[in-house]
PDB file of N, CA, C and O in Angstrom:
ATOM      1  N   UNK A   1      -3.225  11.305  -9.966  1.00  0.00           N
ATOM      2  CA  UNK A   1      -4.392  10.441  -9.961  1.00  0.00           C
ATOM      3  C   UNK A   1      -5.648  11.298  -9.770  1.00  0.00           C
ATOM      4  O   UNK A   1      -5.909  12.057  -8.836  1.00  0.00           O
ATOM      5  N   UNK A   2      -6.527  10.944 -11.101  1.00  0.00           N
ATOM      6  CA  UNK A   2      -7.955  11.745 -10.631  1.00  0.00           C
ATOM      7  C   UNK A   2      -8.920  11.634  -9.266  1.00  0.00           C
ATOM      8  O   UNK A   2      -9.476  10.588  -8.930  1.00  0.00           O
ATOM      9  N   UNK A   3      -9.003  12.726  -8.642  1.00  0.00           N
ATOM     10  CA  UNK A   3      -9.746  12.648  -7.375  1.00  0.00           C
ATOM     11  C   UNK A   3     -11.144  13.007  -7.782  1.00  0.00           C
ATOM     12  O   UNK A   3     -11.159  13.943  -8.581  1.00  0.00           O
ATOM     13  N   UNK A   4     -12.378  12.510  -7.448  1.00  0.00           N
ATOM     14  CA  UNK A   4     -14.077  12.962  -7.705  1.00  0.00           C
ATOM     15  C   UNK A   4     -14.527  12.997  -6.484  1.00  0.00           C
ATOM     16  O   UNK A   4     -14.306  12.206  -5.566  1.00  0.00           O
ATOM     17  N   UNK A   5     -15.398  14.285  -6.509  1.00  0.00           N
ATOM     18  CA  UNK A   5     -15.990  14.546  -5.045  1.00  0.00           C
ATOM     19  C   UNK A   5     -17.295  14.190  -5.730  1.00  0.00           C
ATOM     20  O   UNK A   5     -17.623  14.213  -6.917  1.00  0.00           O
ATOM     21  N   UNK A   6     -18.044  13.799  -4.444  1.00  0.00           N
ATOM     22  CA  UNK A   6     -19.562  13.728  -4.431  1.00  0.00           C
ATOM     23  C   UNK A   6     -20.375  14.139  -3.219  1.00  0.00           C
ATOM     24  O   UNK A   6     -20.077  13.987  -2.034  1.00  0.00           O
ATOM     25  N   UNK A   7     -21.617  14.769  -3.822  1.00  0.00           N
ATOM     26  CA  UNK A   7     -22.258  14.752  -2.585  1.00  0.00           C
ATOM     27  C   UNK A   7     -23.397  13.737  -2.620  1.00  0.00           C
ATOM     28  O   UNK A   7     -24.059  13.394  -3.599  1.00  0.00           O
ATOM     29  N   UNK A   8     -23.519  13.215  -1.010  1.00  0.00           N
ATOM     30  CA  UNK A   8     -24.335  11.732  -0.840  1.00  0.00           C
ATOM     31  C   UNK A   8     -25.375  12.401  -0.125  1.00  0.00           C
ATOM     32  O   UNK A   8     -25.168  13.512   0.361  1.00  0.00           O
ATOM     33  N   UNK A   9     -26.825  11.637   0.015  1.00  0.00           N
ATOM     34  CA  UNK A   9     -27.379  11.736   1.701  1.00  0.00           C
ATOM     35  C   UNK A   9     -27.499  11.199   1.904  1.00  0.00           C
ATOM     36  O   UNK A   9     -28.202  10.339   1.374  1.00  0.00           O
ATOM     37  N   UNK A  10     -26.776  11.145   3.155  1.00  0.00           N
ATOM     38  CA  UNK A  10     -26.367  10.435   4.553  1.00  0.00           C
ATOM     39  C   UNK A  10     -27.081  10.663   5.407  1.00  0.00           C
ATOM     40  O   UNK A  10     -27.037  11.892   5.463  1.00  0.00           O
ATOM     41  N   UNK A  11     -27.958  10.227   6.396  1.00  0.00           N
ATOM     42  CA  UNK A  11     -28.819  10.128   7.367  1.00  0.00           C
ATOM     43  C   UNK A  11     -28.014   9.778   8.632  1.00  0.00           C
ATOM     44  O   UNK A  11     -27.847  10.573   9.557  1.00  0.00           O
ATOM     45  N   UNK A  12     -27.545   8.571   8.598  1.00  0.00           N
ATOM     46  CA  UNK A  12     -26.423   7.688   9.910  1.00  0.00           C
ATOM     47  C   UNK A  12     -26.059   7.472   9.320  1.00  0.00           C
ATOM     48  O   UNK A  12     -26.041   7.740   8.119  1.00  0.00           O
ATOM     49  N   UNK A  13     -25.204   6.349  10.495  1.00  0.00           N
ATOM     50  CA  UNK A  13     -24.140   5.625  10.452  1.00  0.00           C
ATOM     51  C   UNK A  13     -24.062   4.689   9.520  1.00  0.00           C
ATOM     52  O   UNK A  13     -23.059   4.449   8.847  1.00  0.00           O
ATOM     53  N   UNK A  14     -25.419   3.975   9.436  1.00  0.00           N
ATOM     54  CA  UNK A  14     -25.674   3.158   8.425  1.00  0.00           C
ATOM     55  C   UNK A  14     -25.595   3.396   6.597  1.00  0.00           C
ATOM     56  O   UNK A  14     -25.492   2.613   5.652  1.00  0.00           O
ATOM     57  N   UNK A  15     -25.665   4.367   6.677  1.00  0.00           N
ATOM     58  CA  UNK A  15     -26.025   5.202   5.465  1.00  0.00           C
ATOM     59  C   UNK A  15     -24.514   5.286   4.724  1.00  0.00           C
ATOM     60  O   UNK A  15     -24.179   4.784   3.651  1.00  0.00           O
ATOM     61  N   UNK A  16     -23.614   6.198   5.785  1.00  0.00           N
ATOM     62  CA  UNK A  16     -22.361   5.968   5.430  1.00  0.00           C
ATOM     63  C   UNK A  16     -21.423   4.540   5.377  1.00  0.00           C
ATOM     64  O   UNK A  16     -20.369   4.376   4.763  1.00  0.00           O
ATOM     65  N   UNK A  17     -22.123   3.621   6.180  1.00  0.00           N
ATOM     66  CA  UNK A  17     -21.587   2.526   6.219  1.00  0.00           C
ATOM     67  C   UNK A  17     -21.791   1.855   4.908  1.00  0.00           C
ATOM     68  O   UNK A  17     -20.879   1.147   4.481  1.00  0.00           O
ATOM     69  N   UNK A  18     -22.976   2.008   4.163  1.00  0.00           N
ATOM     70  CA  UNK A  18     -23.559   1.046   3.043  1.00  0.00           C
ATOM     71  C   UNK A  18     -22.612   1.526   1.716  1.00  0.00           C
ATOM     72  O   UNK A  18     -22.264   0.778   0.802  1.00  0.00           O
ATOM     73  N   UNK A  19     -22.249   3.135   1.865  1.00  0.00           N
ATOM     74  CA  UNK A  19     -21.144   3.996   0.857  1.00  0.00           C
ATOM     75  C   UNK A  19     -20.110   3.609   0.898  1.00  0.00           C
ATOM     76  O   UNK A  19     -19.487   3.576  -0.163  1.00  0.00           O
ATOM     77  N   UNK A  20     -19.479   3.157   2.098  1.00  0.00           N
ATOM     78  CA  UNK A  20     -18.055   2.973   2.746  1.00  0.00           C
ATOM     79  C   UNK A  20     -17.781   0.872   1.905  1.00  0.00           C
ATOM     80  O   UNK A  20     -16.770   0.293   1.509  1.00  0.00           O
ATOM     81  N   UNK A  21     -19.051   0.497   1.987  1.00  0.00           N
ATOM     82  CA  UNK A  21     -18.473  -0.823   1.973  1.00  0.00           C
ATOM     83  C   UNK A  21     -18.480  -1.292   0.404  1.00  0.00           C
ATOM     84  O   UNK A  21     -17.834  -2.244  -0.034  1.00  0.00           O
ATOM     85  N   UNK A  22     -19.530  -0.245  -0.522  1.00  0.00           N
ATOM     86  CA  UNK A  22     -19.352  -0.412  -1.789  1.00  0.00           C
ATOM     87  C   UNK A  22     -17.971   0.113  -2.454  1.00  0.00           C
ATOM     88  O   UNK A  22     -17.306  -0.459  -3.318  1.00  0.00           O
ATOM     89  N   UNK A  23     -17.741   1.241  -1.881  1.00  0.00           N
ATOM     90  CA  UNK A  23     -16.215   2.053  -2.209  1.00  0.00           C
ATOM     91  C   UNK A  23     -15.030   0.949  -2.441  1.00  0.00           C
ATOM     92  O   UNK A  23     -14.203   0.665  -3.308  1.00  0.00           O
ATOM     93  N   UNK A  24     -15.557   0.367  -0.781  1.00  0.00           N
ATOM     94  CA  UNK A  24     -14.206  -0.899  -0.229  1.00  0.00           C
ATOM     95  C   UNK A  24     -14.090  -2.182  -1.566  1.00  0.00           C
ATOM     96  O   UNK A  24     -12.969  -2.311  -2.057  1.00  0.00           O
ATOM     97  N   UNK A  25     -15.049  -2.948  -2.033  1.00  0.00           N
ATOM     98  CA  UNK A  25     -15.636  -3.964  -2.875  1.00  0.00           C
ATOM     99  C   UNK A  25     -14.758  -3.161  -4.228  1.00  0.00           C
ATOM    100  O   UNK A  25     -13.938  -3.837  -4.849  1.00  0.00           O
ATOM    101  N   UNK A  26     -14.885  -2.384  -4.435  1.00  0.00           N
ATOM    102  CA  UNK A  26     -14.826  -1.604  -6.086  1.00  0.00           C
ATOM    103  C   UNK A  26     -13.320  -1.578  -6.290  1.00  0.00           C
ATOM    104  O   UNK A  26     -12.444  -1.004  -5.644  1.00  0.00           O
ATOM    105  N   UNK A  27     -13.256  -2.396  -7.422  1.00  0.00           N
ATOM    106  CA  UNK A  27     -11.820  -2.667  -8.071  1.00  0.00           C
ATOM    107  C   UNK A  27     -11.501  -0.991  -8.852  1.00  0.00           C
ATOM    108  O   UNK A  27     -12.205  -0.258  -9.548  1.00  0.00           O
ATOM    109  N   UNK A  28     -10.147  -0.886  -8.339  1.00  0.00           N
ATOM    110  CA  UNK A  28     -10.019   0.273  -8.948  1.00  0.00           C
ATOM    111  C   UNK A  28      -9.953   2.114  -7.919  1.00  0.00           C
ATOM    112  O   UNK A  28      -9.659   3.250  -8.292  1.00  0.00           O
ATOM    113  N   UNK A  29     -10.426   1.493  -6.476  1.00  0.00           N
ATOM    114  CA  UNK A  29     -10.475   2.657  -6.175  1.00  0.00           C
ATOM    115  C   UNK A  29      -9.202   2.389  -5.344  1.00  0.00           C
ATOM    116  O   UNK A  29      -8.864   1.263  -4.980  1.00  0.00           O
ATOM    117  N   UNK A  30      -8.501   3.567  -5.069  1.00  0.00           N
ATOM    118  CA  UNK A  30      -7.231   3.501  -4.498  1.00  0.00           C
ATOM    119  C   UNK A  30      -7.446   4.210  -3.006  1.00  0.00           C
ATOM    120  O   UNK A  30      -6.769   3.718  -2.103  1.00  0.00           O
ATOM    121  N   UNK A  31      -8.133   5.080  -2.735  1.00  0.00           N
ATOM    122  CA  UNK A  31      -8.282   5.723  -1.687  1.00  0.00           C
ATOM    123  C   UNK A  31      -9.998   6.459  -1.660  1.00  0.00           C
ATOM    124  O   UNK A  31     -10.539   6.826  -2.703  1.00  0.00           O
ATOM    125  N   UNK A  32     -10.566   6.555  -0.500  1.00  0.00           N
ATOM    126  CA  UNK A  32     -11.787   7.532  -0.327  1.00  0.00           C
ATOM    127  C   UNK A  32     -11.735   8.115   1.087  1.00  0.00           C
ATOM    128  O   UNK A  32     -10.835   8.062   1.925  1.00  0.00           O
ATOM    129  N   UNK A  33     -13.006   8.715   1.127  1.00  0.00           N
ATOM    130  CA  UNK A  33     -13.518   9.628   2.582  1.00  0.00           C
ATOM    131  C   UNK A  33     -15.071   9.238   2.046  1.00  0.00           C
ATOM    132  O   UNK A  33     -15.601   9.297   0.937  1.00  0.00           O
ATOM    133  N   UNK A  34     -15.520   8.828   3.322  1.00  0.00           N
ATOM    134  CA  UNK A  34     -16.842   9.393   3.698  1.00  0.00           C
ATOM    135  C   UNK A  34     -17.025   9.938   4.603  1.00  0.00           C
ATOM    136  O   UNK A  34     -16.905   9.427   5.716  1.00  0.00           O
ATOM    137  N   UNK A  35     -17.312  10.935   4.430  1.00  0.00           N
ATOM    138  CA  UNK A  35     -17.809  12.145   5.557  1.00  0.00           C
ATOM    139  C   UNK A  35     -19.296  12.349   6.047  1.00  0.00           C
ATOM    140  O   UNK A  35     -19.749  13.493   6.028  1.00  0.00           O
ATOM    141  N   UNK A  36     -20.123  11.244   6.508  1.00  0.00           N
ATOM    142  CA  UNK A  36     -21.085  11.843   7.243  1.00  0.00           C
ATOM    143  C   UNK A  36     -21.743  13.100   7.681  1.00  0.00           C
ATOM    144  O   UNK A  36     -22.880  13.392   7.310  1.00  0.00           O
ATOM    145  N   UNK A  37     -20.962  13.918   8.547  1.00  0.00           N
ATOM    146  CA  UNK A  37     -20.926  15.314   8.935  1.00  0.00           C
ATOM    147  C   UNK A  37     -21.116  15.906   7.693  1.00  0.00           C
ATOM    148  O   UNK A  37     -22.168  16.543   7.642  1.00  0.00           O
ATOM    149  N   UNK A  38     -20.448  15.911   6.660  1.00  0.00           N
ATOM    150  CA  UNK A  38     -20.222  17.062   5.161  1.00  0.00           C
ATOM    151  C   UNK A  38     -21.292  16.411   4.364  1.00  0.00           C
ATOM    152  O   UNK A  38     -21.928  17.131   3.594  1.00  0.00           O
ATOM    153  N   UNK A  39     -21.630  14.917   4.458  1.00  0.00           N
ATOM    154  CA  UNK A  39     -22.784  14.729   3.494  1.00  0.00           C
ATOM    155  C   UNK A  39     -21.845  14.900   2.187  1.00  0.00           C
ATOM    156  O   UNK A  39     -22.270  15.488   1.193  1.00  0.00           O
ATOM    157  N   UNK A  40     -20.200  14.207   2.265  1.00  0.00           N
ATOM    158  CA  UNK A  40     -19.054  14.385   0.756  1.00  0.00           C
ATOM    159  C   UNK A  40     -18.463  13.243   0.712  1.00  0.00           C
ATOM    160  O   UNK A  40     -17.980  12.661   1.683  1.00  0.00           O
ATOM    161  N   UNK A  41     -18.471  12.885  -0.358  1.00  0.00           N
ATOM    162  CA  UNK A  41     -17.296  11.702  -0.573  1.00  0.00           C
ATOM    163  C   UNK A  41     -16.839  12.008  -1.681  1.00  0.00           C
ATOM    164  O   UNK A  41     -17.230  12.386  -2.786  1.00  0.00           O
ATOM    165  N   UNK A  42     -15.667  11.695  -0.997  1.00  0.00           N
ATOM    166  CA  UNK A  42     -14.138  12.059  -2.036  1.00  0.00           C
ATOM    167  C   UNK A  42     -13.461  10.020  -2.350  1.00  0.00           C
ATOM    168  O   UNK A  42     -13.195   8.989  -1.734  1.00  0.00           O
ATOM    169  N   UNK A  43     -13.510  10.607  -3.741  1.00  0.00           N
ATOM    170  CA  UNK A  43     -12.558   9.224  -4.940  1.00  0.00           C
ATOM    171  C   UNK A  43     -11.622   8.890  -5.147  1.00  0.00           C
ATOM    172  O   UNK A  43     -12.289   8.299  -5.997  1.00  0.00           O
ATOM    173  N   UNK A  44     -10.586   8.593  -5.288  1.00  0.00           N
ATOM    174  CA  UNK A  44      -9.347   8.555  -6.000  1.00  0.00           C
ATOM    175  C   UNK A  44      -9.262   7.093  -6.925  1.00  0.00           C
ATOM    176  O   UNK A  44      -9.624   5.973  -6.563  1.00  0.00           O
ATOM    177  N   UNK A  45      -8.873   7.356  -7.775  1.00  0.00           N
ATOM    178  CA  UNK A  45      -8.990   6.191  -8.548  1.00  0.00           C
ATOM    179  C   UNK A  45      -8.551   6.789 -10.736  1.00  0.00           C
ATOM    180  O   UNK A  45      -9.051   7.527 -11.585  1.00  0.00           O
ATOM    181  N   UNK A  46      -7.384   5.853 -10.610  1.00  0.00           N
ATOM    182  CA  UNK A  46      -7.061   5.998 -11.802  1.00  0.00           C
ATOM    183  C   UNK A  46      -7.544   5.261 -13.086  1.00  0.00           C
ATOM    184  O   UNK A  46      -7.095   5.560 -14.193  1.00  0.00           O
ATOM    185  N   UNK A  47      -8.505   4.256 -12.891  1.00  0.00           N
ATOM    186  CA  UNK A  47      -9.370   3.407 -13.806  1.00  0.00           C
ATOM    187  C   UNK A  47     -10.296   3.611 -13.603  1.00  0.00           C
ATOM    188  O   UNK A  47     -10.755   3.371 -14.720  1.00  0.00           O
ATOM    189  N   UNK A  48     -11.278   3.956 -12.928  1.00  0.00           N
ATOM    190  CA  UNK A  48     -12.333   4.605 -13.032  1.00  0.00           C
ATOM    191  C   UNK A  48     -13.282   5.689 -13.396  1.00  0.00           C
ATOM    192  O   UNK A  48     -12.836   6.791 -13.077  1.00  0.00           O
ATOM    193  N   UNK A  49     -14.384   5.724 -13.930  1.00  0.00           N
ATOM    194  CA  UNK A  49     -14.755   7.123 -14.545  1.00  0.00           C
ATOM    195  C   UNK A  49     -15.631   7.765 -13.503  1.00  0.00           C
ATOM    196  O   UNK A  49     -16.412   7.163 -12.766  1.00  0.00           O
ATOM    197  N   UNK A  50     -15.362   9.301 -13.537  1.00  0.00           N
ATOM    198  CA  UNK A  50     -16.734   9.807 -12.313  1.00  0.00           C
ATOM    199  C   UNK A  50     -18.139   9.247 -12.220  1.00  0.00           C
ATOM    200  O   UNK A  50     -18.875   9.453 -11.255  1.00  0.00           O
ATOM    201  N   UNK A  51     -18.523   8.400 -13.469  1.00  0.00           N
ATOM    202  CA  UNK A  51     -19.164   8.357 -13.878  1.00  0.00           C
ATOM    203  C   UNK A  51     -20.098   7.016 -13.220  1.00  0.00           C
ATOM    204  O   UNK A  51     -21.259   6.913 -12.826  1.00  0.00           O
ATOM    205  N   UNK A  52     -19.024   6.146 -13.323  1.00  0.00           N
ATOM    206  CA  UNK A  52     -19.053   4.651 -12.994  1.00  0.00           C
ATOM    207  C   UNK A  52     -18.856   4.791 -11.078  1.00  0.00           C
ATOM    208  O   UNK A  52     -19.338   3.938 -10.333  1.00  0.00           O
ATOM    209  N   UNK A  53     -18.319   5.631 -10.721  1.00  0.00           N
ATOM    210  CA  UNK A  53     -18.188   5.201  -9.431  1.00  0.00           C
ATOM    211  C   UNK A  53     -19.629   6.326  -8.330  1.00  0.00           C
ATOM    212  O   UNK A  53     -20.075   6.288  -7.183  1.00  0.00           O
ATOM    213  N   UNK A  54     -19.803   7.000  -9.318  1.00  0.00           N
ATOM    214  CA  UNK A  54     -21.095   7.530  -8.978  1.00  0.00           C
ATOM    215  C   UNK A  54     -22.522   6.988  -8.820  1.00  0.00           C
ATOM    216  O   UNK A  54     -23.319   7.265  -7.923  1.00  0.00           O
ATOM    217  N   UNK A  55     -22.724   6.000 -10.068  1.00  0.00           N
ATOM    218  CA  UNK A  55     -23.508   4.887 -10.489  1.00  0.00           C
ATOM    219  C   UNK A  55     -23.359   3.787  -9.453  1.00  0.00           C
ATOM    220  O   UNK A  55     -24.314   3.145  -9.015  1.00  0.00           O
ATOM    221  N   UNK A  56     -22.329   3.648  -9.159  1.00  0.00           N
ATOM    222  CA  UNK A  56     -22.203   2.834  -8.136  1.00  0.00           C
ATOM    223  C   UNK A  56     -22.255   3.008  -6.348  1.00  0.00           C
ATOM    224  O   UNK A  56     -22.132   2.126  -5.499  1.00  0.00           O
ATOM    225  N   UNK A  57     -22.478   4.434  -6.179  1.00  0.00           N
ATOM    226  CA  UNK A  57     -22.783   5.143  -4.817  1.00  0.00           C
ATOM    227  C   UNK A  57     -24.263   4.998  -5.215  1.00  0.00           C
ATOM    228  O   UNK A  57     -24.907   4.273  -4.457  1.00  0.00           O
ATOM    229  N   UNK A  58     -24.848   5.471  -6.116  1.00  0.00           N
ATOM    230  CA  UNK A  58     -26.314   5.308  -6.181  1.00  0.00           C
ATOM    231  C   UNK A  58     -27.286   3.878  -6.140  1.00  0.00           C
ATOM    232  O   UNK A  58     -28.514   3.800  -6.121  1.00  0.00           O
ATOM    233  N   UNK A  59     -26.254   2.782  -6.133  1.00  0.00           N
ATOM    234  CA  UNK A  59     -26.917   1.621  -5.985  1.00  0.00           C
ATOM    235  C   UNK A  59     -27.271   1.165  -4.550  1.00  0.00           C
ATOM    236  O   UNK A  59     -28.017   0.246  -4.214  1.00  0.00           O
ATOM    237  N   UNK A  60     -26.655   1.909  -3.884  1.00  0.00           N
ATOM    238  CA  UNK A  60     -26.955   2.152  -2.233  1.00  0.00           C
ATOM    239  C   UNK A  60     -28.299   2.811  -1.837  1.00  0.00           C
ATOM    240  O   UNK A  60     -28.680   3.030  -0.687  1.00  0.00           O
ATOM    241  N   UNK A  61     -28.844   3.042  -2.798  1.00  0.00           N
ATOM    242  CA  UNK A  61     -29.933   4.308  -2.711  1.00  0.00           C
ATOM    243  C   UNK A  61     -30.008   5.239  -1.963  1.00  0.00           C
ATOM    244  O   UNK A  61     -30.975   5.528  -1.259  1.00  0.00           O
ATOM    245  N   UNK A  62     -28.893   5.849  -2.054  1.00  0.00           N
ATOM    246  CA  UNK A  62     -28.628   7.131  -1.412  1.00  0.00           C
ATOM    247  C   UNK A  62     -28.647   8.035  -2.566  1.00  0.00           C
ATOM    248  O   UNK A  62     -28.176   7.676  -3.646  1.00  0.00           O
ATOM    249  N   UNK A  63     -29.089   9.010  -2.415  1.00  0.00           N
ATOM    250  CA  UNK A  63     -28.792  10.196  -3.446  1.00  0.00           C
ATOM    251  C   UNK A  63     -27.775  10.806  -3.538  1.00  0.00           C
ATOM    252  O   UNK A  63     -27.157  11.097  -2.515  1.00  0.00           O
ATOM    253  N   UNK A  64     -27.318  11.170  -4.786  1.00  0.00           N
ATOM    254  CA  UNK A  64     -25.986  11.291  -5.031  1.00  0.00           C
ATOM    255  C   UNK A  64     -26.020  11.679  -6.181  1.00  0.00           C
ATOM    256  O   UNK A  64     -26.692  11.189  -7.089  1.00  0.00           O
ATOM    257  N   UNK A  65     -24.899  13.098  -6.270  1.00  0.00           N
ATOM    258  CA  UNK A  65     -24.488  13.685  -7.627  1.00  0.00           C
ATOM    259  C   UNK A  65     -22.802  14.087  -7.346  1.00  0.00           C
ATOM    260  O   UNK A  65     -22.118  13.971  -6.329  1.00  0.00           O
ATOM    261  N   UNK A  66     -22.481  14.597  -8.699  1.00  0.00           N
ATOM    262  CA  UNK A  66     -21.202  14.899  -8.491  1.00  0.00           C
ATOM    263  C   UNK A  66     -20.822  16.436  -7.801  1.00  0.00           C
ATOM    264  O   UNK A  66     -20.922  17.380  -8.586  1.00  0.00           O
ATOM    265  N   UNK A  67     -20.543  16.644  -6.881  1.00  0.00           N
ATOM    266  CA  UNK A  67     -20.144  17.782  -6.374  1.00  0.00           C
ATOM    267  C   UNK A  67     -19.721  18.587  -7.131  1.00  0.00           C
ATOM    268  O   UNK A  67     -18.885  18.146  -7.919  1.00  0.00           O
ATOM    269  N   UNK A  68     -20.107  20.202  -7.257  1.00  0.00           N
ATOM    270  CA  UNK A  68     -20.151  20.918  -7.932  1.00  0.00           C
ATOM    271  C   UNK A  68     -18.008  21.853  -7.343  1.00  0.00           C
ATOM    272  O   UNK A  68     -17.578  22.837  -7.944  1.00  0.00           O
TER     273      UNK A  68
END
């Protein structure tokens, strides 16, 4: 199963919380991490594109790209 890392910014708790609850909502994802501390979130998800679930961390308005 394809795994996608990202990097977010995260400020608090809140910040990661708003990442954490769109992840949760999203049909298709099988597993994540948000890491606060690392400012990373990690994907797993076999119907999904990096693409689409990135687009969808950014509707949080957090900044966010795909980890290099």
């Amino acid at each position: 199963m394809p795994v996608y890392k990202y990097d977010v910014t995260m400020t608090c708790s809140g910040c990661s919380g708003a990442v954490t609850r769109v992840l949760t909502k999203l049909e298709g994802v099988k597993n994540f991490d948000v890491s606060l501390e690392t400012q990373k979130v990690t994907v797993e998800s076999d119907s999904l594109s990096e693409q689409e679930i990135l687009e969808k961390i950014q509707k949080t308005g957090k900044a966010a790209k795909v980890a290099a």
